[in-house]
C-alpha positions as a LaTeX table, in Angstrom:
\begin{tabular}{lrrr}
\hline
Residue & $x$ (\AA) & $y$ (\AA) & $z$ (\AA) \\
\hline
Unk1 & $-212.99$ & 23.60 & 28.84 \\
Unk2 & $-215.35$ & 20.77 & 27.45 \\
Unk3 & $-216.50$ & 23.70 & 24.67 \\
Unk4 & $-212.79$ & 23.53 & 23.96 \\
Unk5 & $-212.33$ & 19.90 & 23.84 \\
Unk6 & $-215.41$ & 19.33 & 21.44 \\
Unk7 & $-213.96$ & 22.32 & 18.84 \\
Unk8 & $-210.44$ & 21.09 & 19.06 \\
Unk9 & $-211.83$ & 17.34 & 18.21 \\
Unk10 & $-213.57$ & 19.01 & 15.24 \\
Unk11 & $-210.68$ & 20.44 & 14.17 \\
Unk12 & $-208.75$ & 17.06 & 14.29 \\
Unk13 & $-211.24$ & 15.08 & 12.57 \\
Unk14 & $-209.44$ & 17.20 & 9.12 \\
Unk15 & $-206.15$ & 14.29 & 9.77 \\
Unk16 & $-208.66$ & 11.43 & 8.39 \\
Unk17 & $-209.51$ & 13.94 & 5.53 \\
Unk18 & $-205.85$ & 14.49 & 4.72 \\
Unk19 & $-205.35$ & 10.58 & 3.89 \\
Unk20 & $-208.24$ & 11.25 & 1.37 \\
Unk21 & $-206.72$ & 13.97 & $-0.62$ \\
Unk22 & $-202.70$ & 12.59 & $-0.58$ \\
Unk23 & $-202.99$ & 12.02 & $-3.79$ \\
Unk24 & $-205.14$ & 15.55 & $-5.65$ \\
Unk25 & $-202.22$ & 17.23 & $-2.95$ \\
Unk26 & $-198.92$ & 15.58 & $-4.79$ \\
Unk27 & $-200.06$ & 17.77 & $-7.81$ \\
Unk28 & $-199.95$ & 20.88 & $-5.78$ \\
Unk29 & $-196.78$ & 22.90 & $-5.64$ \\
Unk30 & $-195.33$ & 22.50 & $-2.46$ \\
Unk31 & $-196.11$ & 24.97 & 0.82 \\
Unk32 & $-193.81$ & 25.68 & 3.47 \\
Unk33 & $-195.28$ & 23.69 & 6.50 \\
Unk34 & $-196.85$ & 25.85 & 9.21 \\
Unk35 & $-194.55$ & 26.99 & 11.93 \\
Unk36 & $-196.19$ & 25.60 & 15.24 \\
Unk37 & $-193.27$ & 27.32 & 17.54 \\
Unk38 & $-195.15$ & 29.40 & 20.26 \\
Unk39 & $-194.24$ & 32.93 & 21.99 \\
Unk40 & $-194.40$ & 33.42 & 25.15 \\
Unk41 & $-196.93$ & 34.47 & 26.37 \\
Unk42 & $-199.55$ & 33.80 & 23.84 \\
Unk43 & $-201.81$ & 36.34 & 24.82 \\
Unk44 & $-202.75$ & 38.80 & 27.65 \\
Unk45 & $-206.05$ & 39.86 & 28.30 \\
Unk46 & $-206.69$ & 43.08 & 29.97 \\
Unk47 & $-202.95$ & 42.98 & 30.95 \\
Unk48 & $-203.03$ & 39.60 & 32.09 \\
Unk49 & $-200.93$ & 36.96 & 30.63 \\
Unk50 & $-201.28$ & 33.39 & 29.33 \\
Unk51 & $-198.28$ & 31.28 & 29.23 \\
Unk52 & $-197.23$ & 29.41 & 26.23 \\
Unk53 & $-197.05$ & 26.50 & 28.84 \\
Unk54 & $-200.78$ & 26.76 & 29.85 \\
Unk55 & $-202.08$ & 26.77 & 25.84 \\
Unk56 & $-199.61$ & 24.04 & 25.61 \\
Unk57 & $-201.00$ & 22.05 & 28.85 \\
Unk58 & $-204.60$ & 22.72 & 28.12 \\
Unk59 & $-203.55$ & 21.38 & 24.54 \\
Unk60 & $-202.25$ & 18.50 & 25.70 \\
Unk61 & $-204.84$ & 17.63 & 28.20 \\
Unk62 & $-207.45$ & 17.47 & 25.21 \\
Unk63 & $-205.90$ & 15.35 & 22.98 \\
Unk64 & $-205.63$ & 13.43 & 26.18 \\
Unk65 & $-208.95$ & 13.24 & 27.29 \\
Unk66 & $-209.75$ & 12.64 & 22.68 \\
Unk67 & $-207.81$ & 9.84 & 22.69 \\
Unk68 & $-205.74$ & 11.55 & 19.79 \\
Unk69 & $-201.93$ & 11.21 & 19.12 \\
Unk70 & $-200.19$ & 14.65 & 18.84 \\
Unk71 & $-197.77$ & 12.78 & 16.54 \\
Unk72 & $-200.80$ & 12.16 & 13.92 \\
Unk73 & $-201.12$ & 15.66 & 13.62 \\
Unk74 & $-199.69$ & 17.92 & 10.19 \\
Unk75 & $-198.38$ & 21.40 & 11.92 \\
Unk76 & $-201.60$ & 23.20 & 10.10 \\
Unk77 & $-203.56$ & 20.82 & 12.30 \\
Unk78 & $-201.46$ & 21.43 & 15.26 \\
Unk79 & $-201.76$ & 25.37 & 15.37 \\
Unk80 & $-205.50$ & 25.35 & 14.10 \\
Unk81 & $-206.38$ & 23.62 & 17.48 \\
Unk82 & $-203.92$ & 25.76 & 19.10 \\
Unk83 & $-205.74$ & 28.95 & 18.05 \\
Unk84 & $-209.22$ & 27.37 & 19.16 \\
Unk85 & $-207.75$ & 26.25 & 22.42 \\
Unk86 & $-206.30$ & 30.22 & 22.95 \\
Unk87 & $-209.94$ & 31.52 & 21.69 \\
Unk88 & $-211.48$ & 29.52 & 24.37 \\
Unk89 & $-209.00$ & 30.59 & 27.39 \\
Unk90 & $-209.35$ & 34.08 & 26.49 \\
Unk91 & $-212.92$ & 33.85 & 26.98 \\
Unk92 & $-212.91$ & 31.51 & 30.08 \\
Unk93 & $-210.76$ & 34.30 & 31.81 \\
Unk94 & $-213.11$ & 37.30 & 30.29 \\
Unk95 & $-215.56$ & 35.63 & 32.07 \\
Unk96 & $-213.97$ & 34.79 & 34.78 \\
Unk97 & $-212.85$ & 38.24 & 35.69 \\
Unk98 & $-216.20$ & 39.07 & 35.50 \\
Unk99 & $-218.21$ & 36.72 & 37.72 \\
Unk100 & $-215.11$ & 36.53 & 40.38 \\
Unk101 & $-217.23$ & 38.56 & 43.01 \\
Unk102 & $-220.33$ & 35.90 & 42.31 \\
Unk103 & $-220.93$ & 34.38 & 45.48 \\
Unk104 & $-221.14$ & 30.30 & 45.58 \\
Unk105 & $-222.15$ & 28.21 & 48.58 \\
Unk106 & $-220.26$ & 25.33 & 49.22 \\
Unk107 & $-223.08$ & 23.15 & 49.38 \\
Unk108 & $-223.51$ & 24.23 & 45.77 \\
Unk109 & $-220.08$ & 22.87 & 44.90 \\
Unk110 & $-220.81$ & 19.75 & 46.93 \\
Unk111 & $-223.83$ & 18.79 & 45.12 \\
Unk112 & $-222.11$ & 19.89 & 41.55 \\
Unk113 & $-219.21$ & 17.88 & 42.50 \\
Unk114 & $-221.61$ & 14.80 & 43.49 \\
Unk115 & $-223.48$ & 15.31 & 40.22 \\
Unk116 & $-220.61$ & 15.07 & 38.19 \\
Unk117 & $-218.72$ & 11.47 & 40.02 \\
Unk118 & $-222.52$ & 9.98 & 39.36 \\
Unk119 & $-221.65$ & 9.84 & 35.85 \\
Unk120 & $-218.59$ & 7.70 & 36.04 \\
Unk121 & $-219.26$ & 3.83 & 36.61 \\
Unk122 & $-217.16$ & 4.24 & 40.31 \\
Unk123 & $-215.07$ & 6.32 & 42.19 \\
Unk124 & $-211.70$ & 4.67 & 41.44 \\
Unk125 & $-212.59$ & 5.53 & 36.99 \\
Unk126 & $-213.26$ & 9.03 & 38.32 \\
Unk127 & $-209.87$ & 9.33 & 39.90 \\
Unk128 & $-208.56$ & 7.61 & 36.28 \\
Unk129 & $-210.02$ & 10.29 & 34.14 \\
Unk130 & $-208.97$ & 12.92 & 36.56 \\
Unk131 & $-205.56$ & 12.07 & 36.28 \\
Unk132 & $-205.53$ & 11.84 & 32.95 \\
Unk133 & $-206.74$ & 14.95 & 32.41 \\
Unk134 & $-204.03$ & 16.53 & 35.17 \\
Unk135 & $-206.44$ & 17.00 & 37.79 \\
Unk136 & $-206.48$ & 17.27 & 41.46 \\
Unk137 & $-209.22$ & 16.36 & 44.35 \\
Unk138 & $-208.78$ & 20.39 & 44.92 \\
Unk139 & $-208.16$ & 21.88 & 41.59 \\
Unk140 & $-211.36$ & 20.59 & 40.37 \\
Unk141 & $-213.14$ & 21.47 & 42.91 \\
Unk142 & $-211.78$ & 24.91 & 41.97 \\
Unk143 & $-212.60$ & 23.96 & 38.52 \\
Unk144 & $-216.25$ & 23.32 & 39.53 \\
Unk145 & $-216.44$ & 26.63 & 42.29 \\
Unk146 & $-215.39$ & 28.63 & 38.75 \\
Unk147 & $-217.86$ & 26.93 & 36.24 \\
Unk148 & $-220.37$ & 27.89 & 38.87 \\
Unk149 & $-219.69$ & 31.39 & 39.30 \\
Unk150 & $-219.29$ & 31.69 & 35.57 \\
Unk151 & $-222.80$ & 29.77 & 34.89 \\
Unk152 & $-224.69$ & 32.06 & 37.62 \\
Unk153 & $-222.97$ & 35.58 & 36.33 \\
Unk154 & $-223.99$ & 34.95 & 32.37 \\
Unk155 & $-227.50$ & 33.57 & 33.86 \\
Unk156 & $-227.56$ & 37.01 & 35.25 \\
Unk157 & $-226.39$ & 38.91 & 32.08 \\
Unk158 & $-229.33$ & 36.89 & 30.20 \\
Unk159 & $-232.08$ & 37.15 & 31.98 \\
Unk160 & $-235.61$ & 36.68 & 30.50 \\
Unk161 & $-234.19$ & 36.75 & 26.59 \\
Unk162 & $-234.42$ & 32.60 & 26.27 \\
Unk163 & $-238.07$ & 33.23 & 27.32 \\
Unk164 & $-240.68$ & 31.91 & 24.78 \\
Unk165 & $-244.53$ & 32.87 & 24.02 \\
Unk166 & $-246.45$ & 29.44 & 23.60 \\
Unk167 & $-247.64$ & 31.46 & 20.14 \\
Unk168 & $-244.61$ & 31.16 & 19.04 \\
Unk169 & $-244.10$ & 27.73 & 20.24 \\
Unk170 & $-247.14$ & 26.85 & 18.65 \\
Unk171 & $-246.12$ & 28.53 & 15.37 \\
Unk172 & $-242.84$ & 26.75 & 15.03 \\
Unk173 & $-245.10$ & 23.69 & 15.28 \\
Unk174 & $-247.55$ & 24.23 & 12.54 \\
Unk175 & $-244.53$ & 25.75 & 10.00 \\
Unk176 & $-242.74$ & 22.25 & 10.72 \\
Unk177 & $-245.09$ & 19.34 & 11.23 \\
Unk178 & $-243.22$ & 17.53 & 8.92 \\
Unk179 & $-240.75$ & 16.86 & 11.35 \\
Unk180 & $-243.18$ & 15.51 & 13.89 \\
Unk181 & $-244.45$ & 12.85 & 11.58 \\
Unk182 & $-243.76$ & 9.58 & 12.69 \\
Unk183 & $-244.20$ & 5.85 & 11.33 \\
Unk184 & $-245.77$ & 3.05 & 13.69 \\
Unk185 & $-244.58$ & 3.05 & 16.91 \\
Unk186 & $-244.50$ & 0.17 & 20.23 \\
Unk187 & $-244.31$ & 0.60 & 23.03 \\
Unk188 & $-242.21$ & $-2.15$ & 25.05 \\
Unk189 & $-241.15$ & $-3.40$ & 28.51 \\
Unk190 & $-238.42$ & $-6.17$ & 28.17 \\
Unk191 & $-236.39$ & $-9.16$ & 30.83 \\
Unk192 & $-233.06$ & $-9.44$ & 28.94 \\
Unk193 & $-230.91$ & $-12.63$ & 29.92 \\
Unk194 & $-227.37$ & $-11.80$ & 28.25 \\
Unk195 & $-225.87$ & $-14.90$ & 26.34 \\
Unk196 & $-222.53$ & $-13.99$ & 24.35 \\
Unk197 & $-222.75$ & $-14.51$ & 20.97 \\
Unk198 & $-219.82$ & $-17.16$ & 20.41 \\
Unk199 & $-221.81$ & $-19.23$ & 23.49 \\
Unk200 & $-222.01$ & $-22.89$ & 23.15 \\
Unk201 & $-225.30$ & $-25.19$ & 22.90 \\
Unk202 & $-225.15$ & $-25.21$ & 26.66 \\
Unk203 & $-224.46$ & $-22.37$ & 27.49 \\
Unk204 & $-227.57$ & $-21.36$ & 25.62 \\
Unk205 & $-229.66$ & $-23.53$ & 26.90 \\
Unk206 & $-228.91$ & $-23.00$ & 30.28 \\
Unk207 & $-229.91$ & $-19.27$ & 29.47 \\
Unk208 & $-232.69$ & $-19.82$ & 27.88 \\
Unk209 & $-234.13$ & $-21.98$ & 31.16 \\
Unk210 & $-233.47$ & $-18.65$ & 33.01 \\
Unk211 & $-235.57$ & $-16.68$ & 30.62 \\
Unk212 & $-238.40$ & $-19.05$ & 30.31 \\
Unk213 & $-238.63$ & $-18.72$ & 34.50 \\
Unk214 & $-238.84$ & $-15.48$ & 34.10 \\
Unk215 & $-241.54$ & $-15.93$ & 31.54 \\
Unk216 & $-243.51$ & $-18.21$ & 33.84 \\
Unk217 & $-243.83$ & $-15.30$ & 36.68 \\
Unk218 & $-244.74$ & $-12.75$ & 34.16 \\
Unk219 & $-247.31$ & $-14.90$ & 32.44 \\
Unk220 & $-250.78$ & $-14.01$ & 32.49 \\
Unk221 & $-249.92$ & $-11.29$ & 35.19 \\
Unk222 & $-248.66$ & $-13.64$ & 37.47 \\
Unk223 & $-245.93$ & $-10.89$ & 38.69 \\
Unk224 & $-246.15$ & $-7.66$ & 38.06 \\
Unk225 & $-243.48$ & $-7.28$ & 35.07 \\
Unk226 & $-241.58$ & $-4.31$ & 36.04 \\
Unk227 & $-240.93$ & $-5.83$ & 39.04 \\
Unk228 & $-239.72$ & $-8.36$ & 37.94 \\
Unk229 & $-237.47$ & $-6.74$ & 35.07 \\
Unk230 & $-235.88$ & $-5.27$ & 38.01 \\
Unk231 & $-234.97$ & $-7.95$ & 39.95 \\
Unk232 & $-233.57$ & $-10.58$ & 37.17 \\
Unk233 & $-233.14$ & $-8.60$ & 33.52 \\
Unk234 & $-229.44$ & $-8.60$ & 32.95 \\
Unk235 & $-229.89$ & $-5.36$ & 30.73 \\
Unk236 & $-227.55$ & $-2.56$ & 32.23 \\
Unk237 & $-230.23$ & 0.28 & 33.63 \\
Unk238 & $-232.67$ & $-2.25$ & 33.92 \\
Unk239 & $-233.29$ & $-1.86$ & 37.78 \\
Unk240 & $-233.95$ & 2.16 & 37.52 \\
Unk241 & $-236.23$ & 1.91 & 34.18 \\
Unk242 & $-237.70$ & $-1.38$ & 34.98 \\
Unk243 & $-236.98$ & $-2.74$ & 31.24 \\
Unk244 & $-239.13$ & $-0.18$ & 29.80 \\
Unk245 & $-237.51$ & 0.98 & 26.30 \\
Unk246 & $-240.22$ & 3.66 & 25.82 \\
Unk247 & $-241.72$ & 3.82 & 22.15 \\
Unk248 & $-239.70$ & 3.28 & 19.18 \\
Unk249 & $-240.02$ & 2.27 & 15.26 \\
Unk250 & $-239.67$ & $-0.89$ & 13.37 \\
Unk251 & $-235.89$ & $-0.01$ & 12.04 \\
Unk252 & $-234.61$ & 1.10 & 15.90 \\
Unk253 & $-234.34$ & $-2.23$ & 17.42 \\
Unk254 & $-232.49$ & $-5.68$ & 16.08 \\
Unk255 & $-235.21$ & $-7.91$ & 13.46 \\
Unk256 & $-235.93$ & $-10.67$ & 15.69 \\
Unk257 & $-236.78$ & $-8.26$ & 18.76 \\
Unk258 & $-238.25$ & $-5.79$ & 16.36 \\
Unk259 & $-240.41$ & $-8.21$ & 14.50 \\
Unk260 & $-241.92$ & $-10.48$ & 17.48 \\
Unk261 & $-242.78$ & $-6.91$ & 18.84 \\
Unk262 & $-244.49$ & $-5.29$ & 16.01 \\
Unk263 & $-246.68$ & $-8.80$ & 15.79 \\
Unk264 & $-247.96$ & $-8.44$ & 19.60 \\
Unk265 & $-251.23$ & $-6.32$ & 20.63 \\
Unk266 & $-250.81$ & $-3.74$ & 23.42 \\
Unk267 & $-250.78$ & $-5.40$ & 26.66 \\
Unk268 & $-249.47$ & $-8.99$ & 25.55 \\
Unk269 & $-246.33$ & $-10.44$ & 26.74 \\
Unk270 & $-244.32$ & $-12.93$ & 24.35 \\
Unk271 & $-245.67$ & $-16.10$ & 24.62 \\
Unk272 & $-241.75$ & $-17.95$ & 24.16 \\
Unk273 & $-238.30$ & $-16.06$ & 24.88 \\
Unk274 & $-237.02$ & $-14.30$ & 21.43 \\
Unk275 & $-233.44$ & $-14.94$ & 20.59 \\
Unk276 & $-231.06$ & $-12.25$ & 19.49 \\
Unk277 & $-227.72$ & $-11.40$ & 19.31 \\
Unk278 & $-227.65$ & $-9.53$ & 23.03 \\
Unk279 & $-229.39$ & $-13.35$ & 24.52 \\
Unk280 & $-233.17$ & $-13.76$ & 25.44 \\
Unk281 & $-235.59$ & $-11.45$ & 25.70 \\
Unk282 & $-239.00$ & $-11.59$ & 27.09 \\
Unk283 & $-241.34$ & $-8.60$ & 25.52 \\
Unk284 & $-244.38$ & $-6.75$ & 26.44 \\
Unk285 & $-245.84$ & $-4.51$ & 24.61 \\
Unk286 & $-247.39$ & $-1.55$ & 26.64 \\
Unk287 & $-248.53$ & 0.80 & 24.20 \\
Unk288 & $-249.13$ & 1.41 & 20.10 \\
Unk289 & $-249.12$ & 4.41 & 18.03 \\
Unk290 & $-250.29$ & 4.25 & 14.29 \\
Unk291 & $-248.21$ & 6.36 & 12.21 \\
Unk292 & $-249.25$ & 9.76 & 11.71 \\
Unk293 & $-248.18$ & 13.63 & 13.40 \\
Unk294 & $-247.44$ & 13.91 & 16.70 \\
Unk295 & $-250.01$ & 16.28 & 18.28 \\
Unk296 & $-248.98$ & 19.80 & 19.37 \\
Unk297 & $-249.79$ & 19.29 & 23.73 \\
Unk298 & $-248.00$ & 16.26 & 23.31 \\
Unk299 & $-244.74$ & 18.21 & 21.71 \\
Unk300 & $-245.43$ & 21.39 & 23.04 \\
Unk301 & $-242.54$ & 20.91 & 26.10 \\
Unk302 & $-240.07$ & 19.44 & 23.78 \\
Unk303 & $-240.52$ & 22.32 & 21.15 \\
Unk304 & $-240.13$ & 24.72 & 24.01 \\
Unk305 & $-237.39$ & 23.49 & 25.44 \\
Unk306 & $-235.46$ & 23.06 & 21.61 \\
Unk307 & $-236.61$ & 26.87 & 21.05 \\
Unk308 & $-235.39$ & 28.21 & 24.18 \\
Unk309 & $-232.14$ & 26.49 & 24.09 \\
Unk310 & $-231.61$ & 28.19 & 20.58 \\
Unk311 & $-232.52$ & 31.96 & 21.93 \\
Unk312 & $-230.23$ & 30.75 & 25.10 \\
Unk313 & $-227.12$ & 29.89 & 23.14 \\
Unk314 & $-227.62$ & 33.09 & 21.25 \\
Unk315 & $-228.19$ & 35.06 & 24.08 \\
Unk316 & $-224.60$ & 33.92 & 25.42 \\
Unk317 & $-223.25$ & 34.63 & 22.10 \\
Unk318 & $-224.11$ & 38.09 & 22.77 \\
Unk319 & $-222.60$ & 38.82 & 25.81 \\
Unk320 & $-219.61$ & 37.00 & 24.83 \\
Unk321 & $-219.44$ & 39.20 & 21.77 \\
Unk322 & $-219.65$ & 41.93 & 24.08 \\
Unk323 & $-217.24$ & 40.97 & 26.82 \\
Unk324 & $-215.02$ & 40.75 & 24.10 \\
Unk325 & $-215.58$ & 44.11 & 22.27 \\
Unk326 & $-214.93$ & 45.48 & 25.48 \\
Unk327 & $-212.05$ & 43.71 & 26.02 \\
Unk328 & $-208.58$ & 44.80 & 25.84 \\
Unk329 & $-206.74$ & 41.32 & 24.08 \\
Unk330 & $-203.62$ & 40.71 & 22.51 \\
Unk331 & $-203.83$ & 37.53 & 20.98 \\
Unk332 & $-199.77$ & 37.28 & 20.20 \\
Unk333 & $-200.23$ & 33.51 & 17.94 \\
Unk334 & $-199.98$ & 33.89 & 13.89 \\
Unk335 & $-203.60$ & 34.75 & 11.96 \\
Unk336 & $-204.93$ & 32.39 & 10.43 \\
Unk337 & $-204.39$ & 31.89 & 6.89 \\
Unk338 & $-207.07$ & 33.61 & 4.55 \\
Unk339 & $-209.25$ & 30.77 & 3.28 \\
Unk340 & $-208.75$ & 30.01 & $-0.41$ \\
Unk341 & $-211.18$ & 32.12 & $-2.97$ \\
Unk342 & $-213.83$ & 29.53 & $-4.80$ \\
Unk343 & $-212.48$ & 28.97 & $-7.97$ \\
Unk344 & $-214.29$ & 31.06 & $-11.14$ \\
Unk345 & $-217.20$ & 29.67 & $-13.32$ \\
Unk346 & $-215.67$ & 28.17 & $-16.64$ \\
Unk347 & $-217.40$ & 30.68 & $-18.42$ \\
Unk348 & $-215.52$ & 33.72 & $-16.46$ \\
Unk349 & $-212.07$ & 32.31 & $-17.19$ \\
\hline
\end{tabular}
């Protein structure tokens, strides 16, 4: 339910708002505050039901994983995010029904499964997050096993329609080249040696030592750089990317890193460690770009891949819509309220 969770956070985002218009509200006459007590169920889809303690849980589990306090919320809030949560569980199970008989191998789920711990710092912050979020070793395997079906039986439903022609690629390029101009770019390889910023003298200069070893067997292409970015740079990634921080402009990285970069030619490394607020750095600069438009080979995968994604998402749109259509729902929560008309011109009143 991660489409869920991002919607639902969307939705929530209006409490901050509401502090901002306390005062234009206390001139309003006063509404009768939105009743937020559910029936049960709160909907069945093609004749199956979902429990008023399911919306609830799934509820729950968001604000969870959002970090938001149910408390915070106005009862408007509260059943807006209820009716987004029910939109999305009404789908899920459309879909479900429909890609049950999609066959998944468990080495599929393995690897998912695999793919998905990866992104948590360690096993035991995994576990955290799945408890927080209500989950079990099994049920999310489940959860996974489902997401995969799903994902297989919509690839099936769209087919070839996310398919691009590189003419079109190509003319999606020349009718927005503005967006592919760029300002002067660096490239740059860095060895970062972290020093906190409320150090002491000592502390610094006990740092800095580090760095300038570094520097010494990087100097003149002593070492090879990368390697040695690997093995000592205290930046977090640094031993899968070997310090490389690809290219970037002037305004992207801190002044003092920014500036003794932008002053280096391609292929020079910094001739003393550069201080900033993260510790000591020592640069290279691998590559320049003058500012000008990207050229069209050199884009040509990224617009692609932006254009495809757009025909994709539509795509799914479609045979959601149409899942849906199809679909006999009773969605049992109240409708929404009517959105207030804009108010007339001056002149029309």
């Amino acid at each position: 339910m991660k489409s869920a969770l991002r919607r639902l956070t969307g939705i929530l985002t209006l409490a901050t708002a509401c502090s901002f218009t306390a005062v234009a509200e206390q001139d309003k006459p006063a509404t009768k505050p939105a009743d937020t007590t559910l029936p049960d169920p709160v909907a069945i889809v093609e004749g199956e039901k979902i429990s008023r303690a399911d919306l609830e849980q799934t509820f729950n589990n968001a604000l969870g994983s959002s970090g938001i306090n149910p408390s915070d919320l106005t009862p408007e809030q509260k059943m807006a995010g209820y009716r987004e949560i029910l939109d999305e569980l009404i789908v899920d199970k459309l879909i479900s029904r429909k890609a049950s008989s999609v066959e998944v191998k468990d080495a599929d789920i393995d690897a998912e499964m695999k793919r998905v711990k990866s992104q948590f710092p360690s096993e035991e912050v995994f576990k955290a997050e799945m408890a927080k979020a209500n989950e079990t070793e099994a049920s999310f395997r489940e959860t996974v096993k489902k997401m995969l079906q799903q994902k297989q039986w919509m690839q099936s439903q769209v087919g070839d329609k996310a398919k691009v022609a590189e003419a079109d690629v190509k003319k999606f390029y020349d009718e927005n080249k503005k967006e592919f101009e760029h300002p002067e770019l660096v490239r740059a390889s860095h060895i970062l040696i972290l020093v906190p910023e409320d150090a002491k003298d000592d502390v610094v200069a006990e740092k800095k030592k580090a760095a300038q070893a570094a520097l010494k067997r990087v100097a003149s292409g002593k070492e090879d750089f990368t390697a040695v970015a690997k093995e000592v740079s205290e930046e977090p990634g640094a031993k899968q990317s070997g310090g490389d921080l690809n290219f970037f402009p002037k305004d992207r990285m801190v002044p003092e890193f920014a500036n003794a970069a932008f002053a280096m030619k391609k292929g020079e490394v910094s001739k003393e460690p550069v201080r900033t607020k993260f510790g000591w750095h020592i640069i290279k600069v691998t590559d320049r770009k003058d500012s000008g438009t990207m050229p069209f080979d050199e884009v040509k995968a990224q617009v692609t891949s932006y254009i495809e994604g757009s025909k994709r998402r539509e795509a799914v749109r479609t045979v959601i819509d149409s899942v849906r259509t199809d679909a006999k729902v009773e969605n049992k929560l109240p409708a929404a309220p009517a959105a207030p008309s804009a108010p007339a011109a001056p002149g029309a009143r």
